[in-house]
C-alpha positions as CSV (number, residue, x, y, z in Angstrom):
1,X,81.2,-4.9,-45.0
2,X,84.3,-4.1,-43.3
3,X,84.5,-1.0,-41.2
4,X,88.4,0.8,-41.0
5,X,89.4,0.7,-37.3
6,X,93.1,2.6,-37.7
7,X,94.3,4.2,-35.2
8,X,94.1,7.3,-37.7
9,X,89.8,6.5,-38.2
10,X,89.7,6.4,-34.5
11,X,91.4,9.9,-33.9
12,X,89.8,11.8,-36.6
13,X,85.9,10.1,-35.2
14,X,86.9,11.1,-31.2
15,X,88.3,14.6,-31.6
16,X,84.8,16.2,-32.8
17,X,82.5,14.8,-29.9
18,X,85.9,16.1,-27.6
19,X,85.8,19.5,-29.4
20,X,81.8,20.0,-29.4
21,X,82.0,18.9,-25.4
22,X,84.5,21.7,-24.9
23,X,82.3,24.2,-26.8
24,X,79.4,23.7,-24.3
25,X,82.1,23.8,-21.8
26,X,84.2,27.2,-22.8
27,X,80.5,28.6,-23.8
28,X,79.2,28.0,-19.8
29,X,82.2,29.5,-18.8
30,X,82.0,32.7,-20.9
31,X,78.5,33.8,-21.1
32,X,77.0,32.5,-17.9
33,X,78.0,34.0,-14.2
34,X,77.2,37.1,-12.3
35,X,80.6,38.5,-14.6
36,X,80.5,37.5,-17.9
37,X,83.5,37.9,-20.6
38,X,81.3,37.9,-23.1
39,X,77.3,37.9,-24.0
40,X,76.0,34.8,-26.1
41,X,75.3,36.7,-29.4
42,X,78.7,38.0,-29.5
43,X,80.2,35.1,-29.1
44,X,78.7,33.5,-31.7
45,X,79.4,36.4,-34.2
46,X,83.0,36.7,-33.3
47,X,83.5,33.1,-33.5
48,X,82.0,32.4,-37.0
49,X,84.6,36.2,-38.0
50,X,86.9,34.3,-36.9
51,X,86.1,31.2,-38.9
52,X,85.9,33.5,-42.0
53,X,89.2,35.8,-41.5
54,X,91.0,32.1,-41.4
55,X,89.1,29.9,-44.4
56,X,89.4,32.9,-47.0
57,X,93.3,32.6,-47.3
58,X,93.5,29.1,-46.8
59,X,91.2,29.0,-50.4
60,X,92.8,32.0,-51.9
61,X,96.2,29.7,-51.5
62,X,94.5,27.0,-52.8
63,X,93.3,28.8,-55.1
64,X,96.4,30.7,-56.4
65,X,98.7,27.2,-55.9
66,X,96.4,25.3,-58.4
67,X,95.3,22.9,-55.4
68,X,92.1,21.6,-56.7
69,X,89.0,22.2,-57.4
70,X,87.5,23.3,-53.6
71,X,90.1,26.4,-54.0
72,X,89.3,27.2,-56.7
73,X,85.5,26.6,-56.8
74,X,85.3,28.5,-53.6
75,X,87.4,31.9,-54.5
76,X,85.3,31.8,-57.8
77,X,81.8,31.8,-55.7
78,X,83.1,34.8,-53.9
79,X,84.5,36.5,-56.8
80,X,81.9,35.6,-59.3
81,X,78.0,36.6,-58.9
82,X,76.0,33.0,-57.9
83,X,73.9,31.2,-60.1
84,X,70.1,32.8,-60.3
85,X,68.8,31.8,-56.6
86,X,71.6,30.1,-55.4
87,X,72.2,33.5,-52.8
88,X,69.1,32.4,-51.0
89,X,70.2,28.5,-50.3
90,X,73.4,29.7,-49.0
91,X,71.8,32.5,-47.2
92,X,69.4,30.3,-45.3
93,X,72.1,27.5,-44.6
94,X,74.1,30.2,-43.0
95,X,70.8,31.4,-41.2
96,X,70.1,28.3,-39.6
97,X,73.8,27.0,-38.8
98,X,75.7,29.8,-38.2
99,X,73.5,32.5,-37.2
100,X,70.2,30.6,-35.2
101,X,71.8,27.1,-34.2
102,X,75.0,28.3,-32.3
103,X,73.5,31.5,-31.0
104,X,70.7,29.8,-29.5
105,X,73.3,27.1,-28.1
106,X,75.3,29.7,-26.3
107,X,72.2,31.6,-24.9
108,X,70.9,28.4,-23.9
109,X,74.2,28.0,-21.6
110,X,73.6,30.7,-19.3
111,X,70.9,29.1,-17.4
112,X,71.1,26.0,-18.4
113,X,74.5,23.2,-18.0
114,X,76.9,22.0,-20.2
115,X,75.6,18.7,-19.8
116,X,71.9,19.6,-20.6
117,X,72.8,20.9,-23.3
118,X,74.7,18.0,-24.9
119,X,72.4,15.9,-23.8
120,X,69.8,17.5,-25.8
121,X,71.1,17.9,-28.8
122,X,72.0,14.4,-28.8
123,X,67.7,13.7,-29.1
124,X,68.1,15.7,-32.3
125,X,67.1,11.8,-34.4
126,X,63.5,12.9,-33.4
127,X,63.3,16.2,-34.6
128,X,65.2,15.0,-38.0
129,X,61.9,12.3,-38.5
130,X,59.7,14.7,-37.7
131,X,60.3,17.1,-40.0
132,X,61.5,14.7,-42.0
133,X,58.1,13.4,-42.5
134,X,55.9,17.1,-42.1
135,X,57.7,18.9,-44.5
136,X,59.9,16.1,-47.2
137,X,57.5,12.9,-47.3
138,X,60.1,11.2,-45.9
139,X,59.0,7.5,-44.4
140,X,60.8,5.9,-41.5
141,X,60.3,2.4,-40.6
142,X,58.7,0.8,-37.1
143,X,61.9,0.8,-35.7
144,X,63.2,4.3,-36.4
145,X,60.0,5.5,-34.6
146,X,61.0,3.4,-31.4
147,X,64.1,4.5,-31.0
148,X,62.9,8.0,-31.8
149,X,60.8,7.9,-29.3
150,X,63.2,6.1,-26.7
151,X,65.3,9.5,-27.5
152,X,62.8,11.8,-26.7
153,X,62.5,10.0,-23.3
154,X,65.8,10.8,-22.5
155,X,64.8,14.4,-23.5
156,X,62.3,14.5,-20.7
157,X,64.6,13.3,-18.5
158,X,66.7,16.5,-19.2
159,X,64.3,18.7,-19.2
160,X,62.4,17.6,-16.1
161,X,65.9,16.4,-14.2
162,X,63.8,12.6,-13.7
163,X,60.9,14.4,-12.0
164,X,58.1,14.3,-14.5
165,X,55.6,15.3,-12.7
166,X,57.4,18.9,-13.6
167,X,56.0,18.6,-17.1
168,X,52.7,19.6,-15.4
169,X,53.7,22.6,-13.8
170,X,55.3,23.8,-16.8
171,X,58.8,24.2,-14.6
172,X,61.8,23.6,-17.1
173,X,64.6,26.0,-17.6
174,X,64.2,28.3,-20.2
175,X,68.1,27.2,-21.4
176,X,66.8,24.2,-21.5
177,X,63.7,24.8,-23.7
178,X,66.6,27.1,-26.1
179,X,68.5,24.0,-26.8
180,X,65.4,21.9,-28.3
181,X,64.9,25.2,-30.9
182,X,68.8,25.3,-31.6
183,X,68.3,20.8,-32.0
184,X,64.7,21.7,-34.0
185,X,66.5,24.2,-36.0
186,X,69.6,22.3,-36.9
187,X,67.3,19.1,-37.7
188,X,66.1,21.7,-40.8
189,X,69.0,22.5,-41.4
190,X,70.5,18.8,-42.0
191,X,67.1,18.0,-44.1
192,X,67.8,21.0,-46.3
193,X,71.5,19.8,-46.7
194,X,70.8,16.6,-48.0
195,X,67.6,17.8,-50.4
196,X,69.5,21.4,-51.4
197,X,72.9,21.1,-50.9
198,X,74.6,22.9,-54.1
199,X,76.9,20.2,-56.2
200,X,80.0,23.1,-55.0
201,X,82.8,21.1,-52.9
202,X,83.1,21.2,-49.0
203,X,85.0,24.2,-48.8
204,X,83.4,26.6,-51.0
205,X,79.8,25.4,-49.1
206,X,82.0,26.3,-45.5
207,X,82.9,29.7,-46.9
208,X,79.5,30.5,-48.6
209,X,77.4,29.7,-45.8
210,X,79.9,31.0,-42.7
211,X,79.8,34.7,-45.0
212,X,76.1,34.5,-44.8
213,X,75.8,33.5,-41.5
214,X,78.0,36.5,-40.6
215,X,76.2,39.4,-42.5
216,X,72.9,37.8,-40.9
217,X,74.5,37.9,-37.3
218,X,75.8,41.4,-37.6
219,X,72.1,43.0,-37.1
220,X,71.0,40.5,-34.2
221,X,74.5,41.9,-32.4
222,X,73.9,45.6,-32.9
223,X,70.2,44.2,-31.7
224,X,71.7,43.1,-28.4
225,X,74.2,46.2,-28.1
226,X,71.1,48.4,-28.6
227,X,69.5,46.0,-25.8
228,X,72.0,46.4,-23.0
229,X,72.6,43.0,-23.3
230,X,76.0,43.3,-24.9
231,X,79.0,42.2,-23.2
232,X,83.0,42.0,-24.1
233,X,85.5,41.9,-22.0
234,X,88.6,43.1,-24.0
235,X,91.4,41.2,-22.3
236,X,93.5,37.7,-23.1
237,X,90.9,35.2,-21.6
238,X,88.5,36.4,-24.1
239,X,90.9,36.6,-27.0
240,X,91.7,32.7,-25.9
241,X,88.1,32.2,-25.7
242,X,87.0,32.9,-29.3
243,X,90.3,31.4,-30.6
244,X,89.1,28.2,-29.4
245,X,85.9,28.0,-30.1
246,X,86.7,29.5,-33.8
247,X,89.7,26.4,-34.1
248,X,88.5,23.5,-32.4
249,X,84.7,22.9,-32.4
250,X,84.3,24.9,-35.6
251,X,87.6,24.3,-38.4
252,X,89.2,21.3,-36.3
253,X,86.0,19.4,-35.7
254,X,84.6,19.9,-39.2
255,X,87.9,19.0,-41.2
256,X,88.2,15.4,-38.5
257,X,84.5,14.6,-38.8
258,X,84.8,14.9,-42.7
259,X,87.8,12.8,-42.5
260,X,86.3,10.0,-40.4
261,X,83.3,9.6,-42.7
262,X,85.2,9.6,-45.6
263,X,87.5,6.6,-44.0
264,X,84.4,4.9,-42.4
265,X,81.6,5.9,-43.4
266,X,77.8,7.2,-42.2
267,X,77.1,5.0,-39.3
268,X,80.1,4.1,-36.7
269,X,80.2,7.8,-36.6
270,X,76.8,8.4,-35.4
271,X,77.5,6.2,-32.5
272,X,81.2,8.4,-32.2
273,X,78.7,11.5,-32.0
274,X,77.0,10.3,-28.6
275,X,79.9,10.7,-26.9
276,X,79.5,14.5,-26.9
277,X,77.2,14.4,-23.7
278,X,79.6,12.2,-21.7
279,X,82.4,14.0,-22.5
280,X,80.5,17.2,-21.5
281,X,79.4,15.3,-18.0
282,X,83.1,14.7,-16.8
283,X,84.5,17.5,-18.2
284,X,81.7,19.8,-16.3
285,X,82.4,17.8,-13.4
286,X,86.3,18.4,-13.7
287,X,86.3,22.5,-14.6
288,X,82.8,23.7,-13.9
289,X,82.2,21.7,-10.5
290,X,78.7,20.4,-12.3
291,X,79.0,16.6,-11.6
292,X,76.2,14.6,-12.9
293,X,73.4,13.0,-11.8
294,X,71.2,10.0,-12.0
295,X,69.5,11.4,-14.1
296,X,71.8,12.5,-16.8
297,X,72.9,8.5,-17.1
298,X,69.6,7.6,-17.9
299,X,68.9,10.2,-20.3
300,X,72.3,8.7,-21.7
301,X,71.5,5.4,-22.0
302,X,67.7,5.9,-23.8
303,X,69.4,8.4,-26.6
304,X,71.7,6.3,-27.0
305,X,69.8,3.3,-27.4
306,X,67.4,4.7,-29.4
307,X,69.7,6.2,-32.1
308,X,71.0,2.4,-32.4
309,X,67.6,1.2,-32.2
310,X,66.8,3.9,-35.0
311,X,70.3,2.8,-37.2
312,X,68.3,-1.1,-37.4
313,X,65.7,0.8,-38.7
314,X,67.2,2.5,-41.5
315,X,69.0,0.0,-42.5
C-alpha cells in the first residue's frame, strides 16, 4: 500500500505535534511562576469560549451558504432538541476532553515541565489497552503488550527522572502524577469515540462536545474563584495567550490532523504524533531555559519504540 508523502501530507502531519508542543509551552509560561497571568482552570475555560465563540459562525455560514452537510448538521443539533439520550454522549465527550483532559494538563504544568508532560502523554498506547481490555473486551496481540510495556518504561523514566529507586519513596511530582489522569482520562475518552461516536459529521461532534465541555467547566471555575485559586491578569499577554491556545493547538491542529489522516491514513500519523515531546524538549530548552536531560532521551526512545513495536502488533 502506498503511503502519500506531498509536501502538503507532510505539512498538515507536522503542524499538530508543533501546535500541541507549544500548548505545553505557552501553558508553563502562563499558569506556573511566583506571578502567574492566569490560573490553570481558567485557562482551560477561556480557551475552549473561545473555541466556541469562533466554530458557531463558521457553521452558521455554512449552514446559511448551503456548504454541506457538517453546516448544516451541526446548526440543526443546536437548534433542534437531540435524539433521546444522545445529550449524555456529548455531555460526557465534552467532560472528558474539554473539561477533565486539558484542565488537568494545564494544572499539571505548574509543577511539573513542558517536557514531562509531553512525554507522558506520549505513554497514553498503555492506558488505551488497558482499558481497552477492562472495560470493551478488547484483545491485543503479544506484541502490542511489549511495546506497551516498553512505553510505560519510558513513563517511569519521567516520573522518577532515571532514578528508580524514587518509586520507593513515593517521591514524584504531583504535576507529574496529574498528567497520567489527563493520559488515563483521554485514553477513555478515545475508547468511547470509536464505540459511541454519533454518525453526525466532524464539525457538528466539535461544536456539540466543546458546548458541553463549556457549561461543565463553568462550575469547576466559579469552584476555583470561590477557592482563591483564581487568577487573570487582564492585559495583552493574556489576551495573546488564550488566542493561541484557542487557534493553534485547539482549531489549527484539529482541522491539519484531520487532513493528514484523510490523505494518509491511521498509522504514519501515529509516528508524526511522537514528535510532540521533542518538540516540547527544544522548544523548553529555547524559551523556558529547561534543557533536557538524559533522561528525557531515553524515555524518548522506549515510547517510541514501543508504539512501533505496538503498530506490528496491530497489524
Amino acid at each position: 500500500m502506498s503511503v502519500d508523502l506531498r509536501p502538503a501530507t507532510l505539512f498538515y502531519l507536522t503542524l499538530p505535534p508543533l501546535m500541541w508542543a507549544s500548548n505545553a509551552i505557552v501553558g508553563r509560561l502562563s499558569v506556573s511562576g511566583g506571578d502567574p497571568l492566569i490560573s490553570p482552570i481558567a485557562l482551560n475555560t477561556l480557551r475552549w469560549v473561545l473555541v466556541l465563540v469562533i466554530v458557531t459562525p463558521i457553521a452558521l455560514v455554512l449552514s446559511r451558504r448551503g456548504a454541506g452537510r457538517a453546516g448544516r448538521a451541526a446548526v440543526g443539533a443546536v437548534a433542534n432538541a437531540p435524539p433521546r439520550g444522545a445529550w449524555r454522549t456529548y455531555a460526557i465527550f465534552g467532560l472528558l476532553s474539554v473539561a477533565s483532559y486539558n484542565a488537568l494538563q494545564y494544572m499539571a504544568l505548574r509543577t511539573s515541565t513542558a517536557i514531562n508532560v509531553t512525554l507522558i502523554a506520549a505513554g497514553g498506547p498503555l492506558f488505551v489497552l488497558l482499558i481497552g481490555r477492562m472495560f470493551f473486551g478488547a484483545h491485543a496481540r503479544r506484541w502490542a503488550w511489549i511495546g506497551a510495556g516498553l512505553s510505560l518504561a519510558g513513563v517511569l523514566v519521567v516520573l522518577t527522572r532515571g532514578e528508580f529507586a524514587q518509586l520507593a519513596r513515593l517521591r514524584v511530582a504531583g504535576g507529574d502524577l496529574l498528567m497520567v489522569a489527563a493520559t488515563i482520562v483521554w485514553a477513555l475518552y478515545s475508547w468511547l469515540l470509536r464505540e459511541r461516536r454519533p454518525d453526525v459529521p466532524v464539525l457538528t461532534l466539535l461544536l456539540l462536545q466543546t458546548a458541553w465541555g463549556v457549561a461543565l467547566s463553568v462550575p469547576v471555575t466559579a469552584l476555583e474563584w470561590l477557592a482563591g485559586a483564581f487568577v487573570l491578569q487582564l492585559e495583552a499577554r493574556t489576551a495573546a495567550v488564550v488566542l493561541w491556545v484557542a487557534i493553534g493547538p485547539s482549531l489549527l491542529a484539529y482541522w491539519c490532523w484531520d487532513r493528514g489522516i484523510a490523505r494518509a491514513g491511521p498509522l504514519l500519523p501515529s509516528f508524526f504524533a511522537n514528535l510532540t515531546p521533542l518538540l516540547a524538549a527544544l522548544m523548553s530548552a529555547a524559551l523556558l531555559g529547561e534543557p533536557p536531560h538524559a533522561f528525557h532521551a531515553v524515555a524518548f526512545l522506549l515510547i517510541v519504540t514501543g508504539i512501533v513495536i505496538s503498530q506490528r502488533g496491530s497489524r
